[in-house]
N, C-alpha and C positions, 0 to 999 in steps of 0.2 A: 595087212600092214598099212600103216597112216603113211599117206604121201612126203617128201620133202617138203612141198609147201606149206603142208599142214605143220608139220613138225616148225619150221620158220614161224608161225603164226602164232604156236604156243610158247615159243623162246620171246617173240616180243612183245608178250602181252605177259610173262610173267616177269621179264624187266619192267614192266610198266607198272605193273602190279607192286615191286619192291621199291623203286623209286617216288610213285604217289601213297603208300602207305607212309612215307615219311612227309612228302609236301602238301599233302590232304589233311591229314590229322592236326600241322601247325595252321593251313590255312583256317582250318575253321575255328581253331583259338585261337588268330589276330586278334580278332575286334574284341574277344573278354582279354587274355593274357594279357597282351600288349596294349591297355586302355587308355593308358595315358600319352595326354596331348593328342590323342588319336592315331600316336605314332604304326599300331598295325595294320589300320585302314589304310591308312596312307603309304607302309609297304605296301600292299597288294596292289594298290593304284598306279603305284611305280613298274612295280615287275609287267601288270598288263599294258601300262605305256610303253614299255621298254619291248613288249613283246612287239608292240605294233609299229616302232621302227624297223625292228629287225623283221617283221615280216615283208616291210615293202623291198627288201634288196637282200638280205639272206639265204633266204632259203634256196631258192635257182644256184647261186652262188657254190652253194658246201657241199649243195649233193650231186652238182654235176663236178665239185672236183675230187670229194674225200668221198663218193658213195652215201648210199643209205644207210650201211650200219656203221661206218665210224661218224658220219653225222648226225647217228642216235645217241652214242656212246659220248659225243663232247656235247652235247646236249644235256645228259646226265649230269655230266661233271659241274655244270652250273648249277644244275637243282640243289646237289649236296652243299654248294658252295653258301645256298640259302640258309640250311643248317645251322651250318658253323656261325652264320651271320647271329641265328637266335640262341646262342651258348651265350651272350652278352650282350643283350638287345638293347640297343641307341641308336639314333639316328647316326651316327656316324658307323655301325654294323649292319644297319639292316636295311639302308637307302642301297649301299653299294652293292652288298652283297642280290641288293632287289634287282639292280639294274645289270647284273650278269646272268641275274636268273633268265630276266624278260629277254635278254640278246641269244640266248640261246633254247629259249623256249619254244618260238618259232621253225626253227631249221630243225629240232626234234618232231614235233609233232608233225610237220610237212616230210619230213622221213619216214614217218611211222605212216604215215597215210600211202605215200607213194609205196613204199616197202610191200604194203598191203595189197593195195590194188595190181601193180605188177601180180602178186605171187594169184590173187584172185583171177585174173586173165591169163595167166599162162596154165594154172589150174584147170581152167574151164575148156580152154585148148586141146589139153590132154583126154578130160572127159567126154570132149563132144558137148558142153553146155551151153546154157548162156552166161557171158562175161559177169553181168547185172548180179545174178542168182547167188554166185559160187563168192562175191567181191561180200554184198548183202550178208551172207554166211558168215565169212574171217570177220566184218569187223560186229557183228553180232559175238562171235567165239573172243575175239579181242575184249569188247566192251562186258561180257561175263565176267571175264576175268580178270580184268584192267579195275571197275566199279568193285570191287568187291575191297580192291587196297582202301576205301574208306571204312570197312568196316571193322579189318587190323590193326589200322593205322588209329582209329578215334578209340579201341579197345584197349591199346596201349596205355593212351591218353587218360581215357576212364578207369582202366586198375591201377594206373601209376597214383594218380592225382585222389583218387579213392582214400589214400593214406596219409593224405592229409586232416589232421587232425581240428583244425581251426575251423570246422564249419558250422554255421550258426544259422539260425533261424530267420525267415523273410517278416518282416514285417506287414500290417496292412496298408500300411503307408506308401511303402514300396509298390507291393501286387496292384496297387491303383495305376500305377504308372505303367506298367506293363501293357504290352499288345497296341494294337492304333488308336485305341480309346484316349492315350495322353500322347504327345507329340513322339517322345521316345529320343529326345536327345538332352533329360537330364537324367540319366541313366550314369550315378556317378558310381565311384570306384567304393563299395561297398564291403558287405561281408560274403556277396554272392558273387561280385565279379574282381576282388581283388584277387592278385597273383600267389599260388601256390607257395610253397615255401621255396627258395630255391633248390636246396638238394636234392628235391622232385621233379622241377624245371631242368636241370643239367641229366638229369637221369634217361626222363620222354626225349632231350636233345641226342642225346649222347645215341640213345636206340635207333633214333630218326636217321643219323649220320649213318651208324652200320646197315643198315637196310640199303639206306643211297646208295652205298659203294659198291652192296652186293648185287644192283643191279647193274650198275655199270660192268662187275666181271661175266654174269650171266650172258650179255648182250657180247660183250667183244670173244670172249670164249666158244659160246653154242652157235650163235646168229651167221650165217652162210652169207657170202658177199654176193649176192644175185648180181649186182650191179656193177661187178667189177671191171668186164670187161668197156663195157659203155662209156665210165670214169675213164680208164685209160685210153680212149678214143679219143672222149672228148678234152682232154690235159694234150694229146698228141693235134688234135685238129680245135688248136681253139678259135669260137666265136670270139666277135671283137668284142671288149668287157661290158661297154652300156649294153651292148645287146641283154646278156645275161642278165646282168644289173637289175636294168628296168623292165624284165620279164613278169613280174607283180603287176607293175600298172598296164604294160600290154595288153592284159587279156582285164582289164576294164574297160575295153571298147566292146566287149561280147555282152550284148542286153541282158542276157540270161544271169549272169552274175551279178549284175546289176542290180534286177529285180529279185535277188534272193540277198541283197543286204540288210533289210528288216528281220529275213528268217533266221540269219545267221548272227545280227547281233544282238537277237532275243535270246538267243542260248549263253553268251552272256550276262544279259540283264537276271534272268533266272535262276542260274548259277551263284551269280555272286550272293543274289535277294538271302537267298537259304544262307549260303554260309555266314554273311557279312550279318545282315538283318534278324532274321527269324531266329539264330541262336542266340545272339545278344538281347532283343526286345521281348522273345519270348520263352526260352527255354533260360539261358541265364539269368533273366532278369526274375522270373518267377519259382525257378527249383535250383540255381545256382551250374556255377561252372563246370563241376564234377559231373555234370548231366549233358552236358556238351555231347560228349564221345559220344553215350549209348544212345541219343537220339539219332546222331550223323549213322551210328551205323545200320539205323533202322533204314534211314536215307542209301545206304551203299548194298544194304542188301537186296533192297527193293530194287534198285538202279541194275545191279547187277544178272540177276536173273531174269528180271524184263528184257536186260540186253540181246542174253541168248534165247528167248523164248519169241521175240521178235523181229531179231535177226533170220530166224528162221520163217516166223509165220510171212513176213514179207512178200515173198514171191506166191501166196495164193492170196492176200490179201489186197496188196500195192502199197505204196508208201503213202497212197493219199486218204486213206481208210488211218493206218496208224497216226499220221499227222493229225487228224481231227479229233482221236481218241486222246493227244498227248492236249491239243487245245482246250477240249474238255476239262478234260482236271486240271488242268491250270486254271482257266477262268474258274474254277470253282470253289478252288484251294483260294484264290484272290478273296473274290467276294467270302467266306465264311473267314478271315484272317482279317479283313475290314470290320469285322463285327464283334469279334471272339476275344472275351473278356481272360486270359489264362489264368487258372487257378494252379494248388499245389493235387487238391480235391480230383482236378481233372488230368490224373498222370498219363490214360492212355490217349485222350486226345494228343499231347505231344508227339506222341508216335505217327498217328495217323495221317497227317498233313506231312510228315517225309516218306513213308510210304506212297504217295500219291505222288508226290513230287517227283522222287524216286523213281517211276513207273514212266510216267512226263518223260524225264530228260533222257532216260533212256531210247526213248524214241527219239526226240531230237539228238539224240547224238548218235546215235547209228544209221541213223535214216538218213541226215545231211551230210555225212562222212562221206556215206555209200554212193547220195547223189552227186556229191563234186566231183568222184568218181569216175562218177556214169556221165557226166554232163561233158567233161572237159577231158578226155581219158589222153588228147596228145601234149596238152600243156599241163599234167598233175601234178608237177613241182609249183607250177605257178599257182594255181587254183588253190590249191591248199595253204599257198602261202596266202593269197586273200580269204580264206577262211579263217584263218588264225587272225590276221588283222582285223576284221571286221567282228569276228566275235572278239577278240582284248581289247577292241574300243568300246564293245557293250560293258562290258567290266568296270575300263576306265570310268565313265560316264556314270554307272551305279557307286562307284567306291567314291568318287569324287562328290557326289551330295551327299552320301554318304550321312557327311558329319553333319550337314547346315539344313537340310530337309526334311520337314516332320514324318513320319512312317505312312502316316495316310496318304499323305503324295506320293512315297515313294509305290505304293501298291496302285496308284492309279496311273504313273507312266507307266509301272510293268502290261496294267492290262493294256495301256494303249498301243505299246507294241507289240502288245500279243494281237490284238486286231489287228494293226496293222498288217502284220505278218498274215494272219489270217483270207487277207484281199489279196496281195502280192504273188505270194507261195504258190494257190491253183493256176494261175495266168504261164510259169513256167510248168509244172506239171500237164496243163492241157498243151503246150504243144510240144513237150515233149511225148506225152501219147501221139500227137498227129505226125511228128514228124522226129521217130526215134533217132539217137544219136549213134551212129556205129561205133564198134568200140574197136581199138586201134589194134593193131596184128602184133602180139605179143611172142614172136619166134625170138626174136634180137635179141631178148633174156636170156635166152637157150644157150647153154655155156657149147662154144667151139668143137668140144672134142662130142658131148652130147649129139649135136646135130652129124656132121660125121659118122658117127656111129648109126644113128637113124637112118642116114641117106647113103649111105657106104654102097647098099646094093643099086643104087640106081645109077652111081659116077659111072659114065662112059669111060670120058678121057679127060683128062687133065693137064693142061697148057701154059706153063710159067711167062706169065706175058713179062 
């Protein structure tokens, strides 16, 4: 039989799965859909700003008072909120609805992480393992199934938008401009990147919405409150409020966090490069928008099953083997993308560069999950909450030159933060080999009646002080 924890770990990773099938599939039609004025770039810039407010004082906040899973579930509620935003997309829909998404973006994903790591240490408890192995594992099993919502989600996208009938032929005029070869920001509103019809626009919205809500039920219905007793602990014994508050900046006095903010907001620079860049310069600009989806889900399937294939290999390999492996293909993907003329002629090359990518961020996002983890396992509320900050200001900072920076720039800060990353990253890694971090004694999750029951034979006596 699969353990409880286990069984928590597949309820939050298929809410996460129904929820990003809907905010995955619009993110990556922003920059075609939404072309004009640059108004979708400029959502996304907003939601990751908005994210990175809310990371510095949120998170600690919502889940030491609502718990981990009802601070997944109103985290939810904002994503869908983004939805409804693109039913009617103007800056007056899709700023605000951005800037609820971002405030509550943060306090979800620093829930899911905490959520995680808890049920991986109490897991490993049980087993007699290491904390490390068993954490590595869930968010490998997570990120399988979590990456994969880009492949339903852009599928939707791609059979919906499929039946539109208005699509017309690239020109050679066009294809010149395409890739780094031409600057890539007069890329106008065309016949390959103009908007759908809208009855097909309301239709992909409308599916996007019911997915959203269905994961919102999944999560409050299945999802065990591990964390209950804890919340009501701490609502009964509360710390004085800046304490909590400013628990984000706190633990920016620990070096180690420090030196992993290159790592962590290169996971946003790369992230957004694909979604924001790569489908509009080269997969929209040269084979049209209808090709959006079935590229991203080349992207989501690759993503996916790296996830769990090296969530697992991890523990015989280390994280600093897969980190190098994700470096590699990104530098490589870089450079042949600086060079790489896209034709119509060259259909499978499209595929291939999110395949790779795909592989890449896989690592980088199971591997750094796992380490913020492992690194800071007494402060994971806060930790995570600087995770999420530091990577949506990598975002920020991509979506925001976005519009005014040629592509060939934009692929040489990426590589430069991937070096950078590259010098940083081993300095924490080597002394965490010399001087492993323990990992914090995970009983206190053990629900009351639970431990009781465990320890029943060994109570002596018992004395009502």
């Amino acid at each position: 039989m699969i353990s409880r924890n286990f069984k928590n770990v597949f309820v939050v990773s298929l809410g996460f799965l129904s929820l990003f099938t809907a905010y995955g599939g619009l993110q990556s039609l922003q920059s075609s859909l939404n072309a004009e004025e640059g108004m979708g770039v400029t959502s996304l810039s907003v939601i990751y700003a908005s994210i990175i407010i809310s990371s510095m004082f949120l998170p600690p906040i919502m889940i030491k008072n609502l718990g981990c899973k009802w601070t997944i579930v109103a985290g939810m509620a904002c994503y869908v909120s983004y939805s409804f935003g693109n039913l009617y997309p103007g800056w007056y829909t899709l700023i605000p609805t951005s800037i609820i998404l971002g405030l509550g973006g943060s306090p979800l994903w620093s829930a899911k992480c905490t959520y995680l790591t808890i049920s991986g240490n109490v897991q490993a408890a049980k087993e007699g393992k290491k904390g490390s192995d068993v954490i590595n594992q869930y968010f490998g099993i997570f990120f399988f199934i979590f990456q994969s919502s880009a492949v339903w989600g852009n599928l939707m996208s791609s059979l919906i938008f499929g039946q539109d009938t208005n699509i017309a032929d690239i020109s050679d005029e066009q294809l010149r401009s395409c890739g780094a070869a031409d600057c890539g920001l007069n890329i106008t509103s065309n016949s390959t990147t103009s908007r759908p019809a809208q009855k097909l626009v309301w239709t992909l919205v409308g599916c996007y919405i019911g997915v959203g809500v269905l994961a919102m039920l999944i999560v409050a219905i299945f999802l065990d409150n591990i964390d209950r007793e804890q919340t009501s602990q701490f609502r009964g014994n509360r710390e004085p409020f800046w304490h909590t508050f400013l628990a984000t900046f706190r633990l920016l006095k620990d070096w180690r966090l420090l030196t992993l903010i290159p790592l962590t907001m290169y996971s946003g620079f790369e992230q957004s490069f694909l979604a924001g860049e790569y489908t509009k310069n080269y997969v929209t600009c040269a084979l049209g928008i209808h090709y959006v989806g079935f590229v991203m889900m080349c992207f989501g399937a690759s993503n996916s099953l790296c996830s769990f294939l090296f969530g697992r290999l991890a523990r015989y390999t280390g994280r600093a083997a897969l980190f190098l492996l994700a470096a590699v293909a990104n530098f490589s993907c870089i450079m042949a993308l600086l060079y790489w003329r896209p034709h119509p002629d060259q259909l499978g090359v499209f595929f291939v560069f999110p395949a790779l990518w795909g592989m890449a961020d896989a690592i980088w996002q199971t591997q750094t999950n796992a380490l913020y983890g492992i690194l800071f396992p007494r402060d994971k509320e806060a930790a995570f909450a600087n995770y999420r900050m530091w990577e949506s200001l990598g975002f920020v900072i991509a979506f925001a030159y976005s519009t005014f920076l040629c592509l060939e720039y934009k692929l040489y800060i990426l590589l430069s933060v991937l070096l950078l990353t590259a010098v940083t990253y081993p300095v924490v890694e080597y002394y965490e080999h010399k001087c492993p971090t323990p990992p914090v004694e995970e009983s206190a999750y053990e629900s009351h009646k639970e431990k009781v029951a465990m320890d029943g034979k060994n109570i002596c006596c018992q004395t009502k002080l």
